[in-house]
N, C-alpha and C positions, 0 to 999 in steps of 0.2 A: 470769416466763415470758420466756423467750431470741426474739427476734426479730430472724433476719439478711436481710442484705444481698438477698441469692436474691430475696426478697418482692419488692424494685424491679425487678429485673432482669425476674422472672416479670408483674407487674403493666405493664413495657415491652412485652410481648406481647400484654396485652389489651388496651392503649390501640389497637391497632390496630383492632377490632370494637365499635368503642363507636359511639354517636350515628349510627347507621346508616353506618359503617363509616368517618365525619369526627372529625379531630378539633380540638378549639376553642382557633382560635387569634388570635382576633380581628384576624382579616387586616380591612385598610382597605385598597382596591380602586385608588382615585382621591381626587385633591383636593376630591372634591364632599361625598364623602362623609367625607372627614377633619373639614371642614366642620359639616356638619351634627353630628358626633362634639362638637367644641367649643364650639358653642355653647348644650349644656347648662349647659356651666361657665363662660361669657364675664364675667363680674363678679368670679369669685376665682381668683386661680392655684391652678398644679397642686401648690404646696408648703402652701400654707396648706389644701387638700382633705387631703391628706396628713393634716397637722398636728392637724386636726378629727379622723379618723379614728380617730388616736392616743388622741385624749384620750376619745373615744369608746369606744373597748376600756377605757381607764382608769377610767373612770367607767360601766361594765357597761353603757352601753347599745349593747345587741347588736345593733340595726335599724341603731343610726346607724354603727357598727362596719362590719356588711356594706353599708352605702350608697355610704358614704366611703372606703372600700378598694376597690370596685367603681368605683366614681367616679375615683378616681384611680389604678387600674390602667386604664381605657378613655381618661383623660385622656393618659395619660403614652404611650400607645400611637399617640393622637392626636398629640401633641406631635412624639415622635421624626420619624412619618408628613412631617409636613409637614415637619419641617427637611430631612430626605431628599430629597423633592419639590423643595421648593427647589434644595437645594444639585444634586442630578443635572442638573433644569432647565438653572440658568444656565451648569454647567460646558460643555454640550451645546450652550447659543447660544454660547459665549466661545469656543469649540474651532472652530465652523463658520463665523463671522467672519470676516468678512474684515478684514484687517490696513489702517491708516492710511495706511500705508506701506509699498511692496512690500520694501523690502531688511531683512534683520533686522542690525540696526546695536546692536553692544554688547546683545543678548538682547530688543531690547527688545516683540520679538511677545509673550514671556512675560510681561513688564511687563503690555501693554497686553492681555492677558486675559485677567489678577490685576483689573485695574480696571475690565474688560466685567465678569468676574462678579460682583463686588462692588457695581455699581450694579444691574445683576441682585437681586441679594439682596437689599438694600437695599427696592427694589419689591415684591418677592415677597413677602416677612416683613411689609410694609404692606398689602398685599390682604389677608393673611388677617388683620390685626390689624382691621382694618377692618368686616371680613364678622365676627368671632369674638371681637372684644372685647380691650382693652388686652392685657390676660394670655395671651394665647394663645401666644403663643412666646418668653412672659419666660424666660429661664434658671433653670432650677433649681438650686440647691444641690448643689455636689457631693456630699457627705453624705446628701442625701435622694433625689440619684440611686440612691447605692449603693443606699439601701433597695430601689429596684425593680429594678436590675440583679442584687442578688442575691438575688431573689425574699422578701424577708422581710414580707413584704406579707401572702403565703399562711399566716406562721407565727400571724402574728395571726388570719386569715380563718377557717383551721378550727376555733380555736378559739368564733369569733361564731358560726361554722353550727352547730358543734357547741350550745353555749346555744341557738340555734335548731329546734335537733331538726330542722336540716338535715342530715342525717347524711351521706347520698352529695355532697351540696357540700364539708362537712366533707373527708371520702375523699379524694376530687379535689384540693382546697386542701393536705393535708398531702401529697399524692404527689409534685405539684407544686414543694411546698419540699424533698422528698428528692430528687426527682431532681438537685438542686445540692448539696444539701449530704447526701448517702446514711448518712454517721456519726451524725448529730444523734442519738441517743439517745430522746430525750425523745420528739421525734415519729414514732418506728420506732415506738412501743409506742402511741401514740397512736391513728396507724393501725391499728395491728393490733387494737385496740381497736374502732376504726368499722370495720372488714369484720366483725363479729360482732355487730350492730347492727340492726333491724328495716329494712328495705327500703334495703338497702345490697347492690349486687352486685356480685362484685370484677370480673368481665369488665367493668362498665359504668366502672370508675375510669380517669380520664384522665389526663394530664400537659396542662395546662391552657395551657401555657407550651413546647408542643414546638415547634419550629422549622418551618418550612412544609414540607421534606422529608424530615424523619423517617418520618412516615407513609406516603410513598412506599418512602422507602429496606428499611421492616419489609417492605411487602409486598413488594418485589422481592425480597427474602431469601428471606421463604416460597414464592412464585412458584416461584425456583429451585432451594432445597429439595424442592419439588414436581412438578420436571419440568416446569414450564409456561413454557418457557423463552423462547415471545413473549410472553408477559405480563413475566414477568421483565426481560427486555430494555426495554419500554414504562416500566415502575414505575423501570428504575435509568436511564433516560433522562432521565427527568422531575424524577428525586430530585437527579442531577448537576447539571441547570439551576437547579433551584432552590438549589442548595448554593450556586454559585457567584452566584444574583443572592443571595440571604443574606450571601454574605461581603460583595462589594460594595456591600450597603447600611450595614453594619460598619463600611466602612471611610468612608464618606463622613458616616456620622455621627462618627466620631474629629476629622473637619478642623473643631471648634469653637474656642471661645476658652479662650486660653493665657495664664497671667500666669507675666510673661516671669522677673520676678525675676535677671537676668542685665546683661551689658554691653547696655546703651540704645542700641548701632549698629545701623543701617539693615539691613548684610549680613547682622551677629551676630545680630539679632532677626529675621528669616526662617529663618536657618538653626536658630535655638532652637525655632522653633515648630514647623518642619518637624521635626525631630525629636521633640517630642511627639508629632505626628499619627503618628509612622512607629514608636513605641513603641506608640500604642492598635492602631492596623491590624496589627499583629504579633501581637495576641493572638484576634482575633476568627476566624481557623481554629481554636482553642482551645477557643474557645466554642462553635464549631457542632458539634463534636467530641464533644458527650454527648447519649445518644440514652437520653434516659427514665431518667438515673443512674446510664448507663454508657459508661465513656470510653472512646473508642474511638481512640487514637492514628494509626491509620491509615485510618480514615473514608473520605475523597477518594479515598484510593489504590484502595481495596477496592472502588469500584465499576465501575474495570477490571479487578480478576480476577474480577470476577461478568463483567462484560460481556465480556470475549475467551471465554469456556464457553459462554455462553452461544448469543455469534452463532457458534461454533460447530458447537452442537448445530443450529441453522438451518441450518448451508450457507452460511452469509455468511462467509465466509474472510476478505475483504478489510476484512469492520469487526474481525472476530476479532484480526487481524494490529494493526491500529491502537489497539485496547484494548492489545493486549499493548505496542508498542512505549512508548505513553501510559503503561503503569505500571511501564514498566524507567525511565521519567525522574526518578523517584522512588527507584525501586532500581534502581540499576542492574545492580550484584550480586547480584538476590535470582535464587539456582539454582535454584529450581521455573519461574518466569516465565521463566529464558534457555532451559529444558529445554521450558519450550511452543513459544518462540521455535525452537526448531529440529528441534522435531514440526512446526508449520507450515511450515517451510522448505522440507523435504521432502516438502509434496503438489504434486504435478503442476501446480496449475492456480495456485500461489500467487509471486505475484512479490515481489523485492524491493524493492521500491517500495512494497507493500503495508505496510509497518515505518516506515509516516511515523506519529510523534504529531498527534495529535488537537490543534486547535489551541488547545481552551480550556485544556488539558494543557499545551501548549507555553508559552503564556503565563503560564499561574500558576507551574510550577516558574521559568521566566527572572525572573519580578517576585521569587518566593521568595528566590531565590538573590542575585540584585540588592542586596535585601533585607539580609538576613544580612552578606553581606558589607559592606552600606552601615554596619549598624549595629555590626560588628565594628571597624570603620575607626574610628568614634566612638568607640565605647568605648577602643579601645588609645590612638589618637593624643591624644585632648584630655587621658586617664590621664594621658599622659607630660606633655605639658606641664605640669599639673598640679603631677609629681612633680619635674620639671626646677627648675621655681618653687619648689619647696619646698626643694628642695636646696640651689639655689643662695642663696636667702633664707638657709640655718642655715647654710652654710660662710663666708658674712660673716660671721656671728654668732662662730664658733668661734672658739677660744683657739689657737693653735700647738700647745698638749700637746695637745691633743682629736683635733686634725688625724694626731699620730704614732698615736692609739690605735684607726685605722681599721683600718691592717694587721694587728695583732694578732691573736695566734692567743688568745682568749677559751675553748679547750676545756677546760683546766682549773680554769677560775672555778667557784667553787660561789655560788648565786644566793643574794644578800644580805637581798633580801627576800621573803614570799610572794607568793601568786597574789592577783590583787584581790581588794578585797571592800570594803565599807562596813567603818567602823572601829566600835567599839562608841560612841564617842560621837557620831558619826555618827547610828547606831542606834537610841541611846536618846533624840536628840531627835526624831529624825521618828517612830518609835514613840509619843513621849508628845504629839507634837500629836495624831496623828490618833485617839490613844486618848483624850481627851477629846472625842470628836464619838459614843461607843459609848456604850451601856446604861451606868449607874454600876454596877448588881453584877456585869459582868463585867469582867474582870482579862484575860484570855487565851481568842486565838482558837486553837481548836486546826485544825490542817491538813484535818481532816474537815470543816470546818465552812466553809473557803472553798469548795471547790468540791465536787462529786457524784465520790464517790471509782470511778476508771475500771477496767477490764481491760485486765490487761496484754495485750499485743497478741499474738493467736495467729501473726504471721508471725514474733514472735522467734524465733531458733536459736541452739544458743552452739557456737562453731566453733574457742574455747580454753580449756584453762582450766588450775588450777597447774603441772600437770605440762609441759604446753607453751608458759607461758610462764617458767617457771623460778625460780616464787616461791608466796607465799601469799597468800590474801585477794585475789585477782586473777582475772578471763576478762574473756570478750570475746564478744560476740554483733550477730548480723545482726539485718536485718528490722525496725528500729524505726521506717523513716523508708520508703517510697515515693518512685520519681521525681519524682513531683509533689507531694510533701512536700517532698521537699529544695528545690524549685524554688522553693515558696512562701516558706519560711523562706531560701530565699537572698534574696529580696526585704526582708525585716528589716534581711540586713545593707547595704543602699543608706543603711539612716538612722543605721550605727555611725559613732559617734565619734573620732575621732583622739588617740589616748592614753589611751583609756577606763578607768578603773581608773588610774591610771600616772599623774597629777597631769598631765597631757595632755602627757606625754611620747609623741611620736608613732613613735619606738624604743625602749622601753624593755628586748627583750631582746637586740635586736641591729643594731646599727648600718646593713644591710642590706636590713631589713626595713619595714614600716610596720607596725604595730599599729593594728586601730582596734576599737572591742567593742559594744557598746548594752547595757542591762539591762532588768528588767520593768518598773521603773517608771519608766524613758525610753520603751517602747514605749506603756505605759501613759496616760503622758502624751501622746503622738504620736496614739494614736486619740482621745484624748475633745478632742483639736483639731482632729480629723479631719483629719491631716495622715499616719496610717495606717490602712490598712483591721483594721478588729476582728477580721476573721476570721485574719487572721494572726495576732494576739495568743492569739485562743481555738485555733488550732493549735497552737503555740507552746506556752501552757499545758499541753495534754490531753497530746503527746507526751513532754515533757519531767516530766509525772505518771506513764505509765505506763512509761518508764525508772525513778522514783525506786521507784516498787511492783515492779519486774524487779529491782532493786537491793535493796531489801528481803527479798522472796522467796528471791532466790539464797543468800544469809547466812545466811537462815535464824533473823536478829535476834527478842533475847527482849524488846526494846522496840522501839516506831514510828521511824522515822527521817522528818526532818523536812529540807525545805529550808531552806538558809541563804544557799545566794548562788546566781545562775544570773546567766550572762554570753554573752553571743553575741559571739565573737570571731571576727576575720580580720585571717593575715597577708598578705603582698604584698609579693614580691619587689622590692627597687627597680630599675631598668633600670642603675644602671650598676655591679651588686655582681660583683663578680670568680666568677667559674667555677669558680678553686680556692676557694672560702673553704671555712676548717674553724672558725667558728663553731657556734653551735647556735643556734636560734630562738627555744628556753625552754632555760635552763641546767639542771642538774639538778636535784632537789629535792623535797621532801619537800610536803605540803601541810597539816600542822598542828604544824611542828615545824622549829625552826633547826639547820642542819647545822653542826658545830662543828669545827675543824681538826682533832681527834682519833679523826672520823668517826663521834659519837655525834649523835644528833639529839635534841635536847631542846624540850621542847612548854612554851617561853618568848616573850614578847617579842621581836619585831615578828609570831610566827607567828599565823594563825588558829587558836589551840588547841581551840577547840570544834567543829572540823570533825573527824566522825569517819570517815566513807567519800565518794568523789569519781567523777564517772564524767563522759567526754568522748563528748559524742554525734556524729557524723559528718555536713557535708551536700555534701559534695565530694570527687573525685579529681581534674578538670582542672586538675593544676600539679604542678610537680617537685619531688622532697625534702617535707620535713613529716613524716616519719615518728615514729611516739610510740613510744620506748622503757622498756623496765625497765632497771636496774644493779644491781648487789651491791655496789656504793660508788661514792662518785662522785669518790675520787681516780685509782683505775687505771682506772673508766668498763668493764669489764666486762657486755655485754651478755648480760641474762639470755635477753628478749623483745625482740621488733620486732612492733608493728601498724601495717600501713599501712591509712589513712583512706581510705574509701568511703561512699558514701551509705547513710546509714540503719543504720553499723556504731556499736556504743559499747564501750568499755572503761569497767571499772569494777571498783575497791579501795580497799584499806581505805586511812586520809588517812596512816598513819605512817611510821617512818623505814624500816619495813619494806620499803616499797616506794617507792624514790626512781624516779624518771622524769626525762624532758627530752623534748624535740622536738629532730628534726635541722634542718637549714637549709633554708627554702624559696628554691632556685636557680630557682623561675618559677612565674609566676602566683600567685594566691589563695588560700589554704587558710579555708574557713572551719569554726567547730566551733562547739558548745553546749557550754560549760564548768559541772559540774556541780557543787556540793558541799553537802553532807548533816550533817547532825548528831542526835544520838539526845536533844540536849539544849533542851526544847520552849522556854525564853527564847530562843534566837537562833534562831527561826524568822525565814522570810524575810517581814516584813512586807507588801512590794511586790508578792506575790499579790493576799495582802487583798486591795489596793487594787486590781490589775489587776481580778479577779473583781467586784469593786464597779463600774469604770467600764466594763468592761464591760455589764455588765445597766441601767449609766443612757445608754451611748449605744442599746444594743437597743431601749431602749424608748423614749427622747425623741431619738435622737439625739447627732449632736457637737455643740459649741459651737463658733461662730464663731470666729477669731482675727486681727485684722488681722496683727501680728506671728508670722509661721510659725517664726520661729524659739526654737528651746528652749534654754537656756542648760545646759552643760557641768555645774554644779554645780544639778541639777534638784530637787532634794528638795528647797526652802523652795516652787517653783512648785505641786512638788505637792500641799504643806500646804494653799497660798495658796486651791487649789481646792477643798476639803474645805472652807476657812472658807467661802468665798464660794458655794458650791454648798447649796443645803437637800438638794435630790434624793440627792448622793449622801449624806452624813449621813445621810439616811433609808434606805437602802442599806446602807450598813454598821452600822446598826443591824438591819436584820434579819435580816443575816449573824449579826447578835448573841443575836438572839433564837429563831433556828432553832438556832444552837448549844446555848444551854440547855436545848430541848427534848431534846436530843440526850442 
């Protein structure tokens, strides 16, 4: 049975009429009561509550399961509560201070209250350890924060209610986890499962975890929907206030501790950490931004085109005008809002004076913008230096001949090697480690058996195909990726490699350019260190499946086609590559087959020959050039096709000499892609699923492992053995990948 999306959205509506018209969000009022919250728990931290819980699901006992889940979702509520407390507190004594000294000499009022609040804190965090027990404000694990910032708490909880013949807790618990994660699968059908249930009623299902002004924001909706347009106006008042004390308590829990990892100077180590804090506060409008599991990009904005209609339809002109002016700061071009702007203009009684923003308006878009630009400035300028350092480090290095080979026009090079990839002896050693840790009668996991095989995605469309791009075995299709997919997966590539694939050659196709790439089982490894979030990886995964099933389908193949390599690659223009250059980015070439002077391509040595179809998936356009062409040879370079790269576009053909390709020159900025390739030949499947799929389901369930040393080493595959040996859990893991395979 098919169960979509709609159910969240519709069940967003009834969370409004639940619990006599409240919904439960386990608001903590005051420090008295934070208090009393903690010292249930005053003798174990909120990680080891956690941790109990865990093993509690593990070991079916489903009381201690809903105790310990309960227990440390009230804990962790409690926790956040007070650090807030805190940290607003002392900011609020240190800001109304009076200074030492009246002249501020070399900054140093800022100095001194960084060190008012800081002794501030210091006391503060001692009172309540005091009242509340050592543990009360130990720092959690980052690792086992994520667990409750991404609600995975709930995915275990419905299942304890559920063995409890808690059915409507159940409800509640699984709506809860959807409303973050609305694709999960597993728990769409779950749910829909417990609303067909004996005293389960769907108007009564909550989102357990909605923001404090959600509930307002719904009803001012409906309000206004309904012509009730002073209630309306009271509901999006209220919902504003609180959005905005919600962000700000966001962002003041972000100013925690930072391991610096960076240059140990005074200046450099402020400004590192300020920057951490101004990367998590950048995201927390983001967050407030989904209302019951659905995103609302414009949220903030939206409660001044409710509010200028509204004090409209009152007669109150002069708030009407200040809504409107409040939500041109935001857009300032948007034509419906400038076309209200000057329907009000034109009544009698309305000044222009009345077009002043609103001032908590004012100030959020000034910080927004501050903002952006602050961290645009980071980003480009320390880039450059970066790439200055680098540059200038490799032209010491360089030979004189290397130095003449810059100018060069490189167009008619045919590219000497393939596209990366593990080599097969590579292959066959980390293949036969980890295949001694499986069942002994299985030999081969087949691609159905790592993960829950998906649907391709109804937003695909295909917008080319032979005839327009002017060959065979070839289109090109939209729709695989969402803005905020691309967004996510652009976060992957912060942890690509430099030279990745390329014996860490950090230009390997063009002397202009950086190359840097990641693969699954560097991601793979990056979450189960918890040095990346797993939901990236498990995106990552599901997308880059239901392109390989779009790619199969299309073909129309009379056998499975299987992965064999998957790369996440990005180039990056260097700052100082000439404006003319007639390079290319990726030379031309073939992807399972060596192009020969004679313009035959032959599926030999050094090529990947057992790659039989390839497809590039798209997570960007901000940058110039990149474009992926076709050729009909690649001496006179004859362009069949051109695709330019966009979010969530993929091309995809067959790997031979049929279809050669290149990339043009990226003249600015970043291109990043999902490099894709296939083979119909089940030994070179991509092993590094396996394995992601495995460490996946042991961080879901226990968690990451610690690591003092964050860093992963370039040449990853023996670390990843290393972990298979030294891990029971996942061996146990991939043994029952093993054994649900044979069932199969």
């Amino acid at each position: 049975m098919r169960f979509i999306l709609s159910l969240v959205i519709l069940l967003g509506a009834c969370a409004c009429h639940a619990r006599n018209d409240e919904i439960e969000i386990n608001e903590i009022d005051n420090g008295e009561s934070v208090v009393r919250e903690v010292q249930r728990v005053r003798n174990i931290t909120l990680a080891q509550i956690f941790e109990n819980a865990v093993q509690a699901y593990l070991e079916e006992d489903w009381d201690g399961c809903v105790a310990g889940f309960n227990d440390a979702l009230h804990g962790y509520k409690a926790y956040k509560r007070l650090v807030i407390i805190c940290r607003r507190k002392c900011k609020a004594e240190a800001t109304g201070s009076s200074p030492i000294f009246v002249e501020d000499i070399e900054d140093l009022h800022f100095y001194e209250r960084k060190v008012r609040e800081t002794l501030c804190l210091m006391k503060c965090n001692q009172d309540y350890r005091e009242i509340s027990g050592e543990g009360a404000l130990k720092r959690l694990p980052h690792a086992t924060e994520r667990k409750f910032v991404d609600l995975a708490i709930y995915e275990y909880l419905h299942i304890c209610y559920f063995q409890k013949e808690r059915y409507q807790d159940a409800a509640n618990a699984a709506f809860t986890f959807l409303s973050l994660h609305p694709n999960h699968e597993v728990t769409k059908k779950n749910l829909k499962y417990y609303l067909n249930l004996p005293n389960v009623t769907v108007e009564k299902v909550v989102n357990l975890e909605a923001a404090p002004f959600v509930q307002k924001y719904i009803r001012g909706v409906k309000a206004y929907e309904d012509e009730y347009y002073a209630k309306a106006v009271t509901e999006f008042e209220s919902s504003l206030e609180l959005y905005i004390e919600s962000e700000e308590e966001c962002r003041i829990y972000c100013e925690g501790p930072f391991n610096q990892g960076w240059y140990p100077e005074f200046t450099s180590s402020v400004a590192n950490h300020f920057t951490f804090c101004l990367k998590c506060k950048r995201g927390c409008s983001l967050a407030l931004n989904n209302v019951n599991g659905d995103f609302q990009s414009d949220l903030l904005r939206s409660h001044y085109n409710y509010l200028q209609f509204a004090y409209y339809k009152l007669g109150n002109l002069k708030a009407a005008c200040a809504a409107v002016a409040s939500y041109l700061l935001f857009l300032p071009a948007d034509e419906a809002m400038l076309h209200n702007k000057d329907y009000y203009s034109s009544q009698p009684k309305v000044k222009e004076q009345y077009f002043t923003p609103r001032e908590e308006a004012l100030s959020y878009v000034k910080r927004q913008e501050y903002e952006l630009l602050l961290m645009n400035y980071i980003a480009v300028e320390f880039a450059a230096i970066d790439i200055r350092f680098n540059e200038f480090t490799k032209k010491i290095n360089m030979k004189k001949a290397d130095k003449k080979e810059l100018g060069k026009d490189f167009s008619s090079k045919p590219i000497l090697h393939p596209p990366p990839g593990h080599s097969p002896s590579i292959r066959t050693r980390f293949v036969g480690n980890l295949s001694s840790f499986r069942d002994n009668e299985e030999t081969e996991i087949r691609k159905d058996r790592v993960m829950e095989q998906l649907k391709v995605t109804n937003n695909a469309r295909l917008i080319a195909e032979e005839s327009e791009l002017g060959g065979r075995n070839r289109y090109v299709a939209d729709g695989f990726l969402n803005f905020t997919d691309c967004n996510l997966l652009m976060q992957l590539a912060q942890i690509a490699v430099e030279g990745d694939g390329y014996e860490e050659n950090k230009s390997p196709h063009s002397s202009y350019e950086r190359f840097e790439g990641v693969t699954v089982g560097r991601i793979a490894l990056m979450v189960y260190f918890g040095l990346t979030k797993p939901e990236l990886l498990k995106l990552f995964l599901q997308r880059t499946e239901e392109a390989r099933n779009h790619v199969e389908r299309y073909f129309d193949l009379d056998r499975p086609l299987y992965f064999t390599y998957t790369h996440l690659v990005c180039r990056t223009a260097l700052l100082d590559s000439p404006a003319n250059r007639t390079d290319l980015s990726h030379e031309i070439h073939a992807d399972n087959c060596v192009i020969k002077d004679d313009g035959f391509c032959l599926r030999e040595d050094p090529a990947y020959t057992w790659r039989d179809y390839s497809a590039i998936l798209y997570l960007n356009d901000d940058f110039d050039g990149g474009e992926f062409f076709f050729v009909e040879d690649w001496k006179r370079r004859r362009v069949q096709g051109i695709i330019r790269p966009q979010c969530g576009r993929m091309v995809a053909f067959s790997a031979g000499g049929e279809n050669l390709h290149g990339v043009q020159g990226i003249r600015s900025g970043k291109r990043c892609a999902v490099a894709l390739w296939f083979t119909q030949d089940e030994k070179y499947l991509e092993y590094e699923r396996v394995v992601a799929n495995t460490v996946l389901q042991r961080v879901h369930t226990l968690g990451a492992v610690q690591r003092e040393d964050s860093q992963i080493p370039l040449k990853y595959e023996d670390t990843l053995i290393q972990c298979f040996k030294e891990d029971e859990t996942l061996r146990q893991i991939l043994r029952k990948f093993t054994r649900e395979g044979n069932k199969n």
